[in-house]
MITOR-697573 format. One record per residue (C-alpha): residue number from 1; residue in one letter; z, x, y. Coordinates in pm, 1 decimal, decimal comma. Each point is the difference from the previous one (the first is absolute). Example, Ala and Ser with C-alpha at 12.3 -4.5 7.8 and 13.67 -1.06 7.14 Angstrom:
// MITOR-697573
<pt><num>1</num><residuo>A</residuo><up>780,0</up><east>1230,0</east><north>-450,0</north></pt>
<pt><num>2</num><residuo>S</residuo><up>-66,0</up><east>137,0</east><north>344,0</north></pt>
//
This chain:
// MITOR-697573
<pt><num>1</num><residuo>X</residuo><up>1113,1</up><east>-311,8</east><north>1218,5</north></pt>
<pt><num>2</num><residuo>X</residuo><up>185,0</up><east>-63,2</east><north>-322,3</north></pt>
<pt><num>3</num><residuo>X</residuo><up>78,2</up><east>301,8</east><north>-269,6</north></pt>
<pt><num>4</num><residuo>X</residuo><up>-258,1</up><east>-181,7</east><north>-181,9</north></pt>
<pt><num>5</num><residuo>X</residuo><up>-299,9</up><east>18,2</east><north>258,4</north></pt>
<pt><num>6</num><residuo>X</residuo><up>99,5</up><east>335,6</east><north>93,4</north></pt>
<pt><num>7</num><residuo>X</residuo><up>-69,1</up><east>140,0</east><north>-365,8</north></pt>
<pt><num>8</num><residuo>X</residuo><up>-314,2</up><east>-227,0</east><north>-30,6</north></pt>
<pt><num>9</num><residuo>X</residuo><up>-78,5</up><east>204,9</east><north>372,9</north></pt>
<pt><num>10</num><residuo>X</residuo><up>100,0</up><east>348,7</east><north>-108,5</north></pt>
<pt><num>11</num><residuo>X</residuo><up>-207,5</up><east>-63,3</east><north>-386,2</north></pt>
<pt><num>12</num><residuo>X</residuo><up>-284,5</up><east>-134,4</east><north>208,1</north></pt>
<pt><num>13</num><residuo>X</residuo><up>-20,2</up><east>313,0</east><north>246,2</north></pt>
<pt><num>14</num><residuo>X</residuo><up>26,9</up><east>212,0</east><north>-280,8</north></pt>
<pt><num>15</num><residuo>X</residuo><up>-217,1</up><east>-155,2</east><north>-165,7</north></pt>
<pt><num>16</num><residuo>X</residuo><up>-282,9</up><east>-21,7</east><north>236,6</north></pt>
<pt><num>17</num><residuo>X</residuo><up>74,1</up><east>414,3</east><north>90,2</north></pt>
<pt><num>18</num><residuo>X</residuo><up>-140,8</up><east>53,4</east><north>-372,4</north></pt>
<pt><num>19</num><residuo>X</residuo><up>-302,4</up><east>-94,0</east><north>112,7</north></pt>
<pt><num>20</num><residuo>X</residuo><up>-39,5</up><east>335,4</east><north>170,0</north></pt>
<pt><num>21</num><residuo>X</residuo><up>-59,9</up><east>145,1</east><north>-378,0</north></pt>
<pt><num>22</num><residuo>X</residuo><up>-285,8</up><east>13,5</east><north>-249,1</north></pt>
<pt><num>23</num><residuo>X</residuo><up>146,9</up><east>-201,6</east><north>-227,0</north></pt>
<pt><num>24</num><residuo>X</residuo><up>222,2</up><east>-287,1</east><north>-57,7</north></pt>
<pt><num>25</num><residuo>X</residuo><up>357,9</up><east>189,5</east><north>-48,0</north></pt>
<pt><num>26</num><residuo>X</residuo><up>112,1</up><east>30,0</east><north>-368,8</north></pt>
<pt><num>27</num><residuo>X</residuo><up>168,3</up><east>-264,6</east><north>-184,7</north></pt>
<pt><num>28</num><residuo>X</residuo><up>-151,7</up><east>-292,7</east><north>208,6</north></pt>
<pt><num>29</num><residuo>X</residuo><up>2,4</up><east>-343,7</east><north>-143,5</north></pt>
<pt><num>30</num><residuo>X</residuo><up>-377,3</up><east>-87,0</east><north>-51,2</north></pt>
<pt><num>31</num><residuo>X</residuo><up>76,0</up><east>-261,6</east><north>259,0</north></pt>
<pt><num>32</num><residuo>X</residuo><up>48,7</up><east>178,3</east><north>277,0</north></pt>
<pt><num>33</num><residuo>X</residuo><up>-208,3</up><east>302,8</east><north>-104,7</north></pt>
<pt><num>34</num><residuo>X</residuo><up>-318,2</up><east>-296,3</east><north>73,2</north></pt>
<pt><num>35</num><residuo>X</residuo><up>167,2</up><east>-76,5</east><north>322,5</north></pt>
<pt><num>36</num><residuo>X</residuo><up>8,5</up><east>368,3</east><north>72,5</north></pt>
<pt><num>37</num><residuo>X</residuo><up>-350,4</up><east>74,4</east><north>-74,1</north></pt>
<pt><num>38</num><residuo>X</residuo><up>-113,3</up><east>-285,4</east><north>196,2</north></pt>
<pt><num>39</num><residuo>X</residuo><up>217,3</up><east>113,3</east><north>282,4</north></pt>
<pt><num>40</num><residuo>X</residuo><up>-235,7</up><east>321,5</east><north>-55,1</north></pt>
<pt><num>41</num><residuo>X</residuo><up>-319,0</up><east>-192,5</east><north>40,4</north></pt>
<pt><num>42</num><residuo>X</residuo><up>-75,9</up><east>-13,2</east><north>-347,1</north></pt>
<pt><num>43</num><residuo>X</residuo><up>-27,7</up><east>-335,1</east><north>-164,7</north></pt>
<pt><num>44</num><residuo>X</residuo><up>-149,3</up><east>88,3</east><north>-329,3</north></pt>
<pt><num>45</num><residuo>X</residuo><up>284,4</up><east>208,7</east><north>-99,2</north></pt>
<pt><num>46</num><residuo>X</residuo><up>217,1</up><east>-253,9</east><north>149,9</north></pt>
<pt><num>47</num><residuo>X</residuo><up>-159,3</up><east>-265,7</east><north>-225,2</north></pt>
<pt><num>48</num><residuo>X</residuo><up>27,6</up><east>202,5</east><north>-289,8</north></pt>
<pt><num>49</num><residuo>X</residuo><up>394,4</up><east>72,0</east><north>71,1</north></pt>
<pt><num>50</num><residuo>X</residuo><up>52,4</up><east>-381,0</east><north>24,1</north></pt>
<pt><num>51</num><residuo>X</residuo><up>-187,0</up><east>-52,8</east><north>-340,8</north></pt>
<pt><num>52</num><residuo>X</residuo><up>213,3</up><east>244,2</east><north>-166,2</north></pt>
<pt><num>53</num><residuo>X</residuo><up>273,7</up><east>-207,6</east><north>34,9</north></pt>
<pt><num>54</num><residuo>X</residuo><up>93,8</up><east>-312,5</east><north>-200,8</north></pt>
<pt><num>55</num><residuo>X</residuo><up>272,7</up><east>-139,0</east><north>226,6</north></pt>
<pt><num>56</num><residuo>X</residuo><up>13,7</up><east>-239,9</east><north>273,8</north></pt>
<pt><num>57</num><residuo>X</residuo><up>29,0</up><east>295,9</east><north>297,3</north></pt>
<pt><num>58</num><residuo>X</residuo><up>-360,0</up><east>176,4</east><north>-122,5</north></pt>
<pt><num>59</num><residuo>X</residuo><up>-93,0</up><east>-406,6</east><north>-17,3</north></pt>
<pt><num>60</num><residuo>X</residuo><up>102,3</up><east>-6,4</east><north>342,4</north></pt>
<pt><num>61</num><residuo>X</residuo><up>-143,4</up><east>353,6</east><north>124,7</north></pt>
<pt><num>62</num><residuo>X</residuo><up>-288,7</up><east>-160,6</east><north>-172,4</north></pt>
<pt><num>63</num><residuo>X</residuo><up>-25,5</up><east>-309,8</east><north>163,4</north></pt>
<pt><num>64</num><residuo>X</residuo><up>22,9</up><east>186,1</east><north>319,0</north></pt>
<pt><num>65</num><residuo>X</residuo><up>-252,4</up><east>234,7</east><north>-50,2</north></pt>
<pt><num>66</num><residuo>X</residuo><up>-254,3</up><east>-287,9</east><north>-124,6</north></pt>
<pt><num>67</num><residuo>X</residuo><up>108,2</up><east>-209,2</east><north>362,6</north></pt>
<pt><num>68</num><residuo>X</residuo><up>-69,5</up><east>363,6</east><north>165,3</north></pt>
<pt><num>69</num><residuo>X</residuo><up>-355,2</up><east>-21,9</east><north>-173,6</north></pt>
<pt><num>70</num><residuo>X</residuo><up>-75,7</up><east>-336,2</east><north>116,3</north></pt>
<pt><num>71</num><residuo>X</residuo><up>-23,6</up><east>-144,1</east><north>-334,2</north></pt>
<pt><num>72</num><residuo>X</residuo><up>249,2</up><east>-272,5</east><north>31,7</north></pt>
<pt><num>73</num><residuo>X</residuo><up>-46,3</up><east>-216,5</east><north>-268,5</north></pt>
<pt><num>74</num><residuo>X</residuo><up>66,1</up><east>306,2</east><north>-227,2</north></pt>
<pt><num>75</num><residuo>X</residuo><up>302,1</up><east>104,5</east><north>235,0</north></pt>
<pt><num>76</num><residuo>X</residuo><up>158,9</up><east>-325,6</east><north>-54,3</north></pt>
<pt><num>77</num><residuo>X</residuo><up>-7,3</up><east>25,3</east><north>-395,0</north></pt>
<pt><num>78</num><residuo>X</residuo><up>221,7</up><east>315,3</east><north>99,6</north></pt>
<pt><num>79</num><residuo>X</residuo><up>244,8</up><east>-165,1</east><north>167,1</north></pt>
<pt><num>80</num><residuo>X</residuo><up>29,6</up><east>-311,2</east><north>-234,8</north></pt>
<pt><num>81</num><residuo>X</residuo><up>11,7</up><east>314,1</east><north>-230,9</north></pt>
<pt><num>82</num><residuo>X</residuo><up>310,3</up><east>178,8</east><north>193,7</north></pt>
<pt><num>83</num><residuo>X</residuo><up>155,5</up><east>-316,6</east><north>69,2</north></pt>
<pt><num>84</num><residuo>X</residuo><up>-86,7</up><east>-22,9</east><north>320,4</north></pt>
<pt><num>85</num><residuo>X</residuo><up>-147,7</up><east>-206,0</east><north>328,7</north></pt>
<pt><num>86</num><residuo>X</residuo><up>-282,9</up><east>116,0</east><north>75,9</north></pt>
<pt><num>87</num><residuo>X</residuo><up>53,9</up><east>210,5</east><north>370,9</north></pt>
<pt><num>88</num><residuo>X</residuo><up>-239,8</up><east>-96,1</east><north>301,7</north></pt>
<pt><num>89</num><residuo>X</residuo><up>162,8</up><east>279,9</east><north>232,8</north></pt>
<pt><num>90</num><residuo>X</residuo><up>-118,2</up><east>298,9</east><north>116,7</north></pt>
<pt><num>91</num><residuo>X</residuo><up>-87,3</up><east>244,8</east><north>-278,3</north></pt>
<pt><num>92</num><residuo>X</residuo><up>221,8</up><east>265,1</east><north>138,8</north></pt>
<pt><num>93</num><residuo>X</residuo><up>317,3</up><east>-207,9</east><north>13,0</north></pt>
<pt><num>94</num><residuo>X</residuo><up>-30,2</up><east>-76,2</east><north>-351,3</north></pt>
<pt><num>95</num><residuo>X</residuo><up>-96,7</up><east>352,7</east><north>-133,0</north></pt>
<pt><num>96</num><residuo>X</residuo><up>313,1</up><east>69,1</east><north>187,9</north></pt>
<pt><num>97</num><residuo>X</residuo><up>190,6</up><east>-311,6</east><north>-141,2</north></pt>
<pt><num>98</num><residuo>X</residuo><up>-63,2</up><east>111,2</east><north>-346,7</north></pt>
<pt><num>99</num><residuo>X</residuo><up>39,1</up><east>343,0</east><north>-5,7</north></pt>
<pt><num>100</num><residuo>X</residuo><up>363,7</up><east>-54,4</east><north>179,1</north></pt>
<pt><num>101</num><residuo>X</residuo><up>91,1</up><east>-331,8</east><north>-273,6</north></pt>
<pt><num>102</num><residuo>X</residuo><up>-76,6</up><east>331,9</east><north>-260,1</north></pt>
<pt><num>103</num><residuo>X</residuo><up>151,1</up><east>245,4</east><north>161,2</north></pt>
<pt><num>104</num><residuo>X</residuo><up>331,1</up><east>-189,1</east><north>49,1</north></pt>
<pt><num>105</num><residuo>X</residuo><up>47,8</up><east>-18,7</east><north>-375,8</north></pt>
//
């Protein structure tokens, strides 16, 4: 594993050991708070974290959530949105794909 992947790994674990909490922790990029609360089970507040933001990671987040939903035609505005293909994977992968791309910044 590169010194890249390993902080992507070690950001992602900690990351994902929030979720023990009541709330997102402090300071959290409206990005990843959504992923967070949908990690939690709760896509309305995860929606509303992605629509906070105006930048192509909450477009992202917000694509994925939409996807998540089933709505796809909405999902892929999203993605055109963030820049990105639209993903066909498994929903967890890219909930984990995302939050790691974020984390590693």
């Amino acid at each position: 594993m590169s010194g890249a992947e390993a902080a992507r790994a070690a950001g992602l674990a900690a990351f994902r050991a929030s979720l023990a909490g009541d709330a997102p922790p402090e300071g959290l990029p409206a990005p990843l708070a959504a992923l967070w609360w949908d990690a939690k089970g709760d896509w309305t507040r995860a929606h509303e974290a992605a629509q906070a933001g105006g930048d192509a990671d909450s477009a992202w987040v917000h694509a994925y959530l939409h996807r998540k939903e089933g709505d796809l035609a909405n999902a892929r505005y999203w993605y055109a949105r963030a820049g990105r293909s639209a993903a066909s994977g498994a929903l967890d992968d890219e909930w984990a794909a995302i939050a790691a791309a974020m984390l590693s910044r």
